[in-house]
Backbone as CSV, one residue per row, in Angstrom:
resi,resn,N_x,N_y,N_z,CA_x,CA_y,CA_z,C_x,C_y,C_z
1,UNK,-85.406,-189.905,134.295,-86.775,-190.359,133.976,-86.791,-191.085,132.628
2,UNK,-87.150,-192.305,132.748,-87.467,-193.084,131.518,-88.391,-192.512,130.552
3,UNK,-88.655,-192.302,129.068,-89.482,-191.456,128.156,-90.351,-192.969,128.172
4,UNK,-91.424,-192.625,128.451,-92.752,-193.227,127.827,-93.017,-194.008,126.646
5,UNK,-92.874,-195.692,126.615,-92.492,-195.987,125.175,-93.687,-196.357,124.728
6,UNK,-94.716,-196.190,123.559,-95.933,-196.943,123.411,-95.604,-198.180,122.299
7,UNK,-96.028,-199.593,123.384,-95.958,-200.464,122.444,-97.002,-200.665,121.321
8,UNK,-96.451,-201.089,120.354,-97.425,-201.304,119.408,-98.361,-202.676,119.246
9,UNK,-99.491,-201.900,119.570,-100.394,-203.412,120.325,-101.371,-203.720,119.013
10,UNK,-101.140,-204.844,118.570,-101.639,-205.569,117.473,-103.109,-206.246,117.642
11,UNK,-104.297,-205.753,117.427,-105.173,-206.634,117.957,-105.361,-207.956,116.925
12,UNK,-106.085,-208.412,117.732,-106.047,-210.124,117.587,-107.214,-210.172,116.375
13,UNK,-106.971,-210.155,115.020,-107.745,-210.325,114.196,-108.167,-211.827,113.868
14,UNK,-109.446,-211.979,114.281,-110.161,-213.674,113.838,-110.945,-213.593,112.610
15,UNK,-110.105,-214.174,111.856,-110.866,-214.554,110.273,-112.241,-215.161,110.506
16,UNK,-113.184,-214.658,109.289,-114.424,-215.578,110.043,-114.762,-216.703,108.722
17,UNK,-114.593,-217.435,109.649,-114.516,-219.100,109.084,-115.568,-219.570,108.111
């Protein structure tokens, strides 16, 4: 059984202009 990997999910930060 493969162990469960959690990717590390970067959210998408939008500068505000």
């Amino acid at each position: 059984m493969q162990p469960k990997v959690q990717p590390t999910v970067q959210p998408t930060v939008q500068p505000t202009v």
